[in-house]
PAVEX-196640 format. One line per field, with one value per residue (C-alpha): x, y negated, z negated. Coordinates in pm, whole numbers, plus 50000, padded with zeros to 5 digits. Each point is the difference from the previous one (the first is absolute). Last residue first. Layout:
PAVEX-196640
u = X/... .
v = Y/... .
w = Z/... .
This chain:
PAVEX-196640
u = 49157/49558/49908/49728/49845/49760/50287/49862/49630/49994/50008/50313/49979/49991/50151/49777/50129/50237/49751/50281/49774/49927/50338/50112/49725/50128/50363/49834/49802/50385/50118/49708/50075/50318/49900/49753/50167/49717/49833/50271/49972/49652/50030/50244/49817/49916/50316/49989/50056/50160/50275/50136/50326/50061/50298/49825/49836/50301/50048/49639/49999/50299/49821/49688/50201/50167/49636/49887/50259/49918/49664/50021/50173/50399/50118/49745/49733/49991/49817/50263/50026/50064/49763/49819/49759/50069/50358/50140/50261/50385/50225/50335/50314/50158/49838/50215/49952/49629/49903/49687/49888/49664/49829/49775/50256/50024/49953/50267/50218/50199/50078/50414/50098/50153/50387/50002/49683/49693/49965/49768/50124/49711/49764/49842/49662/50020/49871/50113/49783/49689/49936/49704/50050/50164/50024/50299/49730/50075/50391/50083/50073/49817/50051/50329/50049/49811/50198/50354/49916/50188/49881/50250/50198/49834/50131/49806/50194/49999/49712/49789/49967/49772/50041/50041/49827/49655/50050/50131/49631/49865/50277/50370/50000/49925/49654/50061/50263/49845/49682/50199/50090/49731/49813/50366/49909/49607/49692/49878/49650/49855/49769/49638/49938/49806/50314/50090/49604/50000/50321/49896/50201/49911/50105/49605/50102/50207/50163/50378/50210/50102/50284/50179/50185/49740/49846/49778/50069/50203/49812/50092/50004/50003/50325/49990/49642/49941/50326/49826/50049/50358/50097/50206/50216/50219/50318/50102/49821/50292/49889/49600/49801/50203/49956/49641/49880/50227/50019/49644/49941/50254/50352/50272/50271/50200/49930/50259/49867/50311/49967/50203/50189/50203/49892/49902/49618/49766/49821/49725/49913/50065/50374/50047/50190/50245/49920/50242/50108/50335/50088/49680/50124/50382/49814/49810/49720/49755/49780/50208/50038/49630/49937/50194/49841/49690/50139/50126/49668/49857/50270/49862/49656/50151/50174/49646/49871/50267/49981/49603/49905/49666/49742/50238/49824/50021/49798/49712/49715/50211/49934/49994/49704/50114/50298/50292/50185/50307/50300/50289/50372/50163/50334/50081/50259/50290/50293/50150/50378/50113/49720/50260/49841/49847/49733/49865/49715/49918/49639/49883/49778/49983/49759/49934/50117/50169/50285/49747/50104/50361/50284/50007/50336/49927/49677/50071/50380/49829/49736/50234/50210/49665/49939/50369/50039/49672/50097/50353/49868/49750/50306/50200/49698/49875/50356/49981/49887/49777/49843/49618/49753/50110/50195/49778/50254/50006/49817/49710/50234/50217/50349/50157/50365/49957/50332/50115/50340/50002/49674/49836/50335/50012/49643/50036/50278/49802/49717/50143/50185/49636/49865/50321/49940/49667/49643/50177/50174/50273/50236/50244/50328/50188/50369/50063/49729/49941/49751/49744/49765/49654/49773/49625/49864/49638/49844/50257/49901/50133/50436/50360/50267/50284/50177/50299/50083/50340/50103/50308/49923/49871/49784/50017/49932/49657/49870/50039/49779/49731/49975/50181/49831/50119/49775/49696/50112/49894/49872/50263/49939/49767/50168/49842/49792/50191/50036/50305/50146/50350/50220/49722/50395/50189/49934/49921/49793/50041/49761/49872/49996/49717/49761/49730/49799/49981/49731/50053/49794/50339/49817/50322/49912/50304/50166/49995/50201/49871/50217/49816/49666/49920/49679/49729/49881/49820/49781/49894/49775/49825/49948/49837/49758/49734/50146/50121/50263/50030/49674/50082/49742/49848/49664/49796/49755/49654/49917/49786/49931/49970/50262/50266/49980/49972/50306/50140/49923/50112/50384/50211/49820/50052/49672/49736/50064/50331/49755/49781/50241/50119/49711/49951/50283/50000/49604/50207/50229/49740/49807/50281/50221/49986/49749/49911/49702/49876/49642/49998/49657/50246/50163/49810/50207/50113/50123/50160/50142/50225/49999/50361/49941/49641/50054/49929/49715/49849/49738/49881/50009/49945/50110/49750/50120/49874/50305/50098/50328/50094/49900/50185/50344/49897/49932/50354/50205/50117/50366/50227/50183/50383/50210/50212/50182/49868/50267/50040/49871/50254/49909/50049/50376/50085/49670/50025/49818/49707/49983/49892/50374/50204/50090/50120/49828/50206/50274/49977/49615/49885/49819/50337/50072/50010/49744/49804/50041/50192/49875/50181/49652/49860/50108/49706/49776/50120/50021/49644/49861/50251/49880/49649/49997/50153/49729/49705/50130/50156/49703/49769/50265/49912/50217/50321/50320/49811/49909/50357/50031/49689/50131/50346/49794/49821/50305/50142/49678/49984/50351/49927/49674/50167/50298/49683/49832/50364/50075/49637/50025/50378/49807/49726 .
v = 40654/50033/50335/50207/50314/50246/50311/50108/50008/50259/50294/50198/50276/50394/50173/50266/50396/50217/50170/49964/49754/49796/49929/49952/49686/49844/49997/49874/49726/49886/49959/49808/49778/49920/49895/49781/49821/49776/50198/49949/49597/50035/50174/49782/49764/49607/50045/49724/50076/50332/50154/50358/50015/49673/49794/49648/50026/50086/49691/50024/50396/50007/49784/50156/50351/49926/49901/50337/50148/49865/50023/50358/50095/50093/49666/50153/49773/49908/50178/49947/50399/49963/50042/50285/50113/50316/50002/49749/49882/49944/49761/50110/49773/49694/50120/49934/50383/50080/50137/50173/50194/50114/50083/50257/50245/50332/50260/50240/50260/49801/50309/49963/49838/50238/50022/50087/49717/50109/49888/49874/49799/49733/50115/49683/50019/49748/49633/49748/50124/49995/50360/50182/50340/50215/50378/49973/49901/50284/50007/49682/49873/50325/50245/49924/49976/50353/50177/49863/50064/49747/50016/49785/49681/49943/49811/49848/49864/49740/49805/49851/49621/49868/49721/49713/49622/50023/50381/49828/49996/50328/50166/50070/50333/50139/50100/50362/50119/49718/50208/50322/49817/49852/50418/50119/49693/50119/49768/49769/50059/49786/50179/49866/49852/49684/49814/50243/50008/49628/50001/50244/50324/50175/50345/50143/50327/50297/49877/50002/50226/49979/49800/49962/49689/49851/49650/50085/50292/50060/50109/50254/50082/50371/50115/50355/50042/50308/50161/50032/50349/49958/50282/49868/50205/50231/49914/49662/50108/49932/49664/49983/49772/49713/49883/50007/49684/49810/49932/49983/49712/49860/49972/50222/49898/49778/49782/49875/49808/49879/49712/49933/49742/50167/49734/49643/50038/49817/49681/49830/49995/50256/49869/50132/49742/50120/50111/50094/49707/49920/49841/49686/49994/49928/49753/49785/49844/50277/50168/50347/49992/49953/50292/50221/49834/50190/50320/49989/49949/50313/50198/49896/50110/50313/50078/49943/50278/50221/49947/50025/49690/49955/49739/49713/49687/49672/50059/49758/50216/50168/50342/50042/50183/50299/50064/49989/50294/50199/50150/49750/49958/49705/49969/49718/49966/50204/49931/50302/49880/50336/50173/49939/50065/49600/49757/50240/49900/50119/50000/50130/50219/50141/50250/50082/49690/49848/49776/49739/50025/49907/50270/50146/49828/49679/50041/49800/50235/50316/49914/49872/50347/50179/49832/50045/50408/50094/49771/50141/50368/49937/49910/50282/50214/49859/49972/49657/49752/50207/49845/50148/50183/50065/50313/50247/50056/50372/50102/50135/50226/50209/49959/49962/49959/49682/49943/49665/50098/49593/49922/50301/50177/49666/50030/50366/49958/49727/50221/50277/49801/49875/50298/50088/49693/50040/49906/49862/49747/49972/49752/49945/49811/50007/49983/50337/50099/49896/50173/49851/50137/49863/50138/49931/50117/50041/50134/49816/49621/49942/49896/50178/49792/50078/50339/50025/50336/50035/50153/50266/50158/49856/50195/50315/49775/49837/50382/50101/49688/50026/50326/50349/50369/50163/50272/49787/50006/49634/49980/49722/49675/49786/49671/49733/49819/49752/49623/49767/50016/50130/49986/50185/50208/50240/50180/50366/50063/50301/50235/50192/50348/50095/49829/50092/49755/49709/49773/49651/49790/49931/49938/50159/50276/50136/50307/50337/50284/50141/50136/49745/49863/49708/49823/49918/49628/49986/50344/49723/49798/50318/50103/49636/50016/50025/49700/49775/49792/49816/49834/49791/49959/49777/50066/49758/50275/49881/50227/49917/50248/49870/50311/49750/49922/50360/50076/49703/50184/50336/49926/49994/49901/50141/50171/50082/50317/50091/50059/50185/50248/50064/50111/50240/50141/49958/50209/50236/50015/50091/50222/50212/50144/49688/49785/49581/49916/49588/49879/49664/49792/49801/50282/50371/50259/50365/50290/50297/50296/50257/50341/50199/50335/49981/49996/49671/49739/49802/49710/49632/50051/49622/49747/49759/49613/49888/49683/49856/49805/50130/50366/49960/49906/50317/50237/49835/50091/49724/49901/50152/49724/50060/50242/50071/50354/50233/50199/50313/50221/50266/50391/50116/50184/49649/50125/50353/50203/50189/50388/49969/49862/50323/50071/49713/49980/50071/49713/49763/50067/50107/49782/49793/49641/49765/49784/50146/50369/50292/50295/50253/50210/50073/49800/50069/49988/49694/49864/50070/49810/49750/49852/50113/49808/49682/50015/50029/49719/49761/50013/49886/49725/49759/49676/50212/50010/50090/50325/50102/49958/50189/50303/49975/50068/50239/50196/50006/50101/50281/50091/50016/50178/50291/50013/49955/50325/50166/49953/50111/50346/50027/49954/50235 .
w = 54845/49810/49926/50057/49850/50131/49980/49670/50097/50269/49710/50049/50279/50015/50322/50075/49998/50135/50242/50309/50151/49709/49915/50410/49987/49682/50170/50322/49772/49835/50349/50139/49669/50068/50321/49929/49712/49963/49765/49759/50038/49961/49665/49839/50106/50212/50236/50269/50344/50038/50245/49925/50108/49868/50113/50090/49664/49819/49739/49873/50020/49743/49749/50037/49923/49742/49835/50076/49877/49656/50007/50067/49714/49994/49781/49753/49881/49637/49706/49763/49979/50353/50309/50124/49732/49938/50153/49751/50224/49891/50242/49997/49963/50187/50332/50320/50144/49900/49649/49835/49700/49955/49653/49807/49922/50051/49740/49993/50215/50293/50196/50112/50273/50321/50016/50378/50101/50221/50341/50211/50334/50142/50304/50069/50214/50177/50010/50313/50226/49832/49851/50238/49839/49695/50066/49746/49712/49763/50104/49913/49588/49824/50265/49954/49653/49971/50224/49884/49621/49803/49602/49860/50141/50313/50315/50264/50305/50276/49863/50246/50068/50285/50215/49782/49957/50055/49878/49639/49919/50100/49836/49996/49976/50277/50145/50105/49711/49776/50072/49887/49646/49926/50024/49806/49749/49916/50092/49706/49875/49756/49750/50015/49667/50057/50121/50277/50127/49973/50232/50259/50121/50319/50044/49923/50171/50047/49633/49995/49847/49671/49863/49647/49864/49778/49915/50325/50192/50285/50310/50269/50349/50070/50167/49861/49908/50119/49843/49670/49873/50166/50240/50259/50102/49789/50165/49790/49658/49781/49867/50063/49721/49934/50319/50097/49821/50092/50386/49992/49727/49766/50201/49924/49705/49932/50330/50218/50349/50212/50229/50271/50236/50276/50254/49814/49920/50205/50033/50195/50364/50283/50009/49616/49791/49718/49646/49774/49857/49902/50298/49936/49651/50119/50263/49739/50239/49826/50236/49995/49583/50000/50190/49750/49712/50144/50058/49656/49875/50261/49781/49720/50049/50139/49703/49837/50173/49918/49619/49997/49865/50248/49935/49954/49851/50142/50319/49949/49931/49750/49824/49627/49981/50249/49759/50241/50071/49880/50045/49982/50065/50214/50206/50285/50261/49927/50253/50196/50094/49860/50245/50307/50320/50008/49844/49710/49787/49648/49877/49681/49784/49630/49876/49633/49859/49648/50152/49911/49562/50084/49992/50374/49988/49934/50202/50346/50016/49912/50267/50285/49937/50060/50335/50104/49917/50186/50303/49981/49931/50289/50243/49939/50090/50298/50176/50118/50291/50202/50273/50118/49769/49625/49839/49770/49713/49909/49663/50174/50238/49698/50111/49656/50024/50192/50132/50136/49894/49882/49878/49927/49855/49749/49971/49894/49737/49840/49978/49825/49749/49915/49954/49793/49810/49885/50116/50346/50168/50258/50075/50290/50030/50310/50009/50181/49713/49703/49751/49793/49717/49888/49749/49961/49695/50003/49664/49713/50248/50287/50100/50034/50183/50178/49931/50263/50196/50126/50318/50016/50320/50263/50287/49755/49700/50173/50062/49614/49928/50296/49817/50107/50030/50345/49993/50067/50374/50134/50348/50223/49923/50237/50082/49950/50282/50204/49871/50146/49669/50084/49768/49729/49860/49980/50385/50066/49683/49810/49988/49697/49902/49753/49786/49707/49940/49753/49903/49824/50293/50160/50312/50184/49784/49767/50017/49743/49957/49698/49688/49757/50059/50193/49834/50257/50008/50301/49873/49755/50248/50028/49670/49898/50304/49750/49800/50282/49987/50315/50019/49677/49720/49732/49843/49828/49784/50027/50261/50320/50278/50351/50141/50022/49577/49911/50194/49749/49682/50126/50092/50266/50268/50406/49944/50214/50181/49792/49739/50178/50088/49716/49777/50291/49893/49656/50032/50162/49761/49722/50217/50046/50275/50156/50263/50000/50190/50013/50074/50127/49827/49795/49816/50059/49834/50162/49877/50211/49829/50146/49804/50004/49747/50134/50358/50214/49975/49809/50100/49989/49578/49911/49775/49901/49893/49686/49923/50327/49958/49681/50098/50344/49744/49790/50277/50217/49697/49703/50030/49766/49779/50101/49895/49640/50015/49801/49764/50050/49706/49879/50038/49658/49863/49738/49888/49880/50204/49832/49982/49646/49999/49830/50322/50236/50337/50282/50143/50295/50029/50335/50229/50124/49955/50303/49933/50226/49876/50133/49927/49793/49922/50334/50310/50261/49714/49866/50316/50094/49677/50033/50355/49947/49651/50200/50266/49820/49724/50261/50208/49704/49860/50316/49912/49942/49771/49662/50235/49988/49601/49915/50266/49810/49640/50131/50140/49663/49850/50215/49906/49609/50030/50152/49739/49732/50154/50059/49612/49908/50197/49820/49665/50077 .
């Protein structure tokens, strides 16, 4: 009896060590039910396969390291029991799609559509009507089938991050202000995490040219024929021969075979206890290159590969959506070397406008700018203007007379600026100071009006993908490149969408009822403000200058589009182009501009946290930033940004009063804002085409602001 109870408690003993790794495992995932079922199958058929000696997780073994002493009761003394390993501290786990659709739409009914298959391996299929669209999620239980479906309506709908503020966009009202950011979702949680996958030990592992914190598995790399970008006439990269995942060496091990010897530099660590950011430098043949990361070997990592981006051009990873997309026509540098320098300028600009990112407004989620490049050589790249932001007006705090800004979305407020630069621009060219009339970069166009100097260009870097379509996808599909498409809601790929009042969300748009009035807005209608990937395609067809500056300008396009996180080459895209490529009737001197997209090799980390509720902004000649309170528009003294309409406007008076002989658009006497717009006839034939190819590829109505804000006038 006492050997019977020895090999009963010996028994007990290794089950409970395998429990006790199984609890630990599932502490490390979002969706603890699939853990559990697969976890016990995993040890429950290697413990039979193995029998008594084996092996465990943790890397002990199942038998005991010495028998049971006698004399015990047949107990182990305690310096011989299994020891406890101690849990390592994780994150907060995010709540599952059930719970998150539960909090949206509390009393939903799940279901049973069907089951099917052999006992031993059922198939369940549950569905749940959200909305009046009836969604089917299947698994080998009801439970994960009802997860499934769960799922799937989610991603539907949602592009919020929390509950309370779904709530508010589905006309539900909670008393709980809410504050959110579209780029840290809580049922996507998992999936924005897979970006930020651990290396473990003993595994060859390389670095993603969107340094998005993953590493793969890598084989033999090629070496580049010349040593350096001397040529930058622009031909597509060169396509590395297939990697052999044999070979087993990091961007870091690869950088020491081309030059031995290199030294790695700690720079700067910065974020709060949760979201270190580290940064490490390396110099090579005289070049200095930084790299970032959540520690330092992440960010020794990523130093080594810009430095082999940049001068080996050698993209180690070769994976298609995180390949620059180069633009349409002349070419003046490699796409990749010249996003890092766009990336690496805006950001320095911010550091150096904040102290040091030490003053209270270098707080931001997303953080914009515009650098422009006159020539080949990116060193002489001059920032023009940077801003952060991620909201929207309040809808009661709108302006009939354009001094509020409706839109503090960081990169729509870059191109505010950048249409203020424009405009100081001009007035460098009319001035009777010759060194200001060189200096500008205008020069006269023989079909009337201005133009930009050849080899003049505007660079677009945002810190992360644009809110709206070319968003709301990315997160969701790393590592799915040869599956297909197979996304629950691939349907609405390209659907225009609206950001949401006081929030930084978007749906998609309503089939109908696009109009906006201003009593509605002020009664309690929300206010509707389209998405920046849908501003940012009709800049790509209108430019980005704007109706106004068109009396002056042919159109402005950006010449690239550069992302700092979440780059997905299909989705940016069809995002900025490729869903309105069957275009027709633009004027003749509107295209559609096909700007270069590219993602950044040291990628920024996830800005974790509650955003804040303001909009920075500078333009090249500013003394210091100017800070917005986005809810209402204007400053916390309640003045008039130097961005609002009322402003330009007034530039603009004074320009068209000494140009009137010059005018590409000729009008007699402006009486509005509005009827000044309208009078852009062209511009606006371009902007109804781009409306037009919307609606015809099913994407949706482009929603407008209530009439009422562009009725103002103003007196030169």
């Amino acid at each position: 009896m006492a050997e019977e109870r020895s090999s009963v408690r010996q028994t007990r003993s290794q089950q409970k060590c395998f429990a006790m790794d199984v609890d630990e495992e599932e502490n490390m995932s979002s969706c603890s039910t699939d853990v559990k079922e697969n976890r016990n199958l995993d040890n429950v058929s290697s413990k039979e396969a193995l029998g008594e000696g084996v092996q465990l997780p943790n890397g002990g073994s199942g038998s005991r390291k010495r028998p049971l002493e006698e004399g015990n009761n047949g107990h182990s003394h305690s310096k011989f029991r299994a020891k406890k390993r101690k849990k390592t501290p994780g994150p907060v786990l995010p709540k599952n799609a059930l719970m998150q659709l539960n909090e949206i739409k509390p009393g939903l009914q799940y279901k049973l559509l069907s089951q099917t298959g052999p006992v031993h391996a059922p198939v369940f299929v549950m569905t749940v009507e959200v909305n009046g669209q009836l969604f089917e999620g299947s698994g080998p239980t009801k439970k994960k089938a009802k997860l499934n479906a769960a799922e799937k309506a989610l991603r539907s709908f949602v592009q919020f991050p929390n509950a309370s503020e779904a709530h508010m966009a589905m006309g539900r009202t909670l008393t709980v202000n809410t504050d959110f950011t579209s780029d840290q979702a809580d049922f996507p949680d998992t999936l924005f995490n897979g970006f930020e996958t651990p290396a473990q030990a003993d595994v060859a592992y390389y670095l993603g040219s969107n340094g998005n914190g993953s590493f793969n598995s890598i084989g033999d790399y090629p070496l580049p024929s010349s040593g350096g970008p001397d040529n930058l006439s622009q031909s597509p990269l060169p396509v590395p021969s297939a990697f052999a995942p044999s070979s087993g060496k990091n961007s870091v091990m690869i950088l020491n075979e081309l030059r031995p010897g290199l030294k790695y530099d700690f720079v700067s660590e910065s974020g709060e206890s949760h979201a270190k950011n580290f940064v490490m430098s390396v110099t090579v043949d005289g070049q200095t290159f930084e790299g970032s990361g959540r520690n330092k070997k992440l960010a020794k990592a990523r130093a080594a590969q810009a430095a082999l981006s940049s001068l080996f051009n050698m993209q180690l990873d070769q994976t298609p959506s995180r390949q620059p997309i180069p633009r349409e026509g002349l070419q003046l540098h490699l796409p990749q070397v010249l996003a890092d320098s766009v990336s690496r300028l805006v950001v320095d600009k911010f550091s150096e406008l904040t102290d040091n990112f030490t003053s209270p407004h270098a707080r931001r989620k997303v953080l914009a700018g515009v650098v422009m490049t006159t020539g080949t050589d990116v060193k002489d790249a001059e920032v023009i203007c940077v801003s952060t932001g991620t909201k929207c007006i309040n809808g009661e705090y709108m302006s009939d007379r354009g001094l509020a800004l409706n839109d503090c979305h960081a990169e729509i407020i870059a191109r505010r600026s950048l249409i203020r630069y424009l405009y100081t621009q001009l007035e460098y060219f009319l001035s009777s100071n010759k060194e200001d009339q060189q200096k500008s970069i205008f020069i006269r166009c023989e079909r009337g009006g201005y133009k930009l100097k050849d080899n003049v260009q505007f660079h677009l870097y945002i810190s992360t993908s644009p809110c709206g379509d070319a968003r709301i996808f990315s997160p969701h599909e790393a590592g799915m490149e040869d599956q297909g498409d197979r996304h629950p809601n691939r349907k609405a790929r390209g659907q225009l969408r609206t950001k949401i009042e006081s929030g930084e969300g978007t749906i998609p748009v309503r089939s109908s009822n696009t109009i906006q009035t201003w009593d509605g807005v002020l009664q309690g209608e929300r206010l509707l403000t389209m998405s920046c990937s849908d501003k940012i395609a009709r800049w790509n067809v209108v430019g980005i200058q704007g109706s106004l500056m068109n009396y002056f300008t042919e159109p402005i396009y950006f010449s690239s589009i550069i992302l700092g996180s979440l780059y997905h080459a299909d989705h940016l895209s069809r995002a900025m182009y490729q869903r309105i490529a069957d275009i027709e009737d633009l004027p003749q001197s509107f295209t559609l501009n096909k700007p270069l997209l590219s993602g950044i090799s040291n990628a920024e980390a996830r800005q974790p946290g509650k955003a804040p509720n303001f909009s920075v902004n500078w333009t090249v000649g500013d003394q210091a930033l100017e800070v917005i309170n986005a809810t209402t528009g204007k400053d916390d003294m309640g003045r008039a940004s130097r961005l609002c309409k009322h402003v330009l406007y007034s530039r603009w008076i004074r320009l068209q009063s000494k140009l009137l002989s010059s005018l590409r658009i000729k009008l007699a006497k402006p009486s509005s804002y509005y009827e000044v717009k309208q009078a852009a006839t062209e511009y606006h034939s371009a902007k109804q085409a781009l409306i037009k190819a919307f609606h015809k590829a099913g994407l949706g109505a482009w929603v407008k602001k209530p009439i009422e804000q562009d009725q103002f006038s103003q007196s030169p």
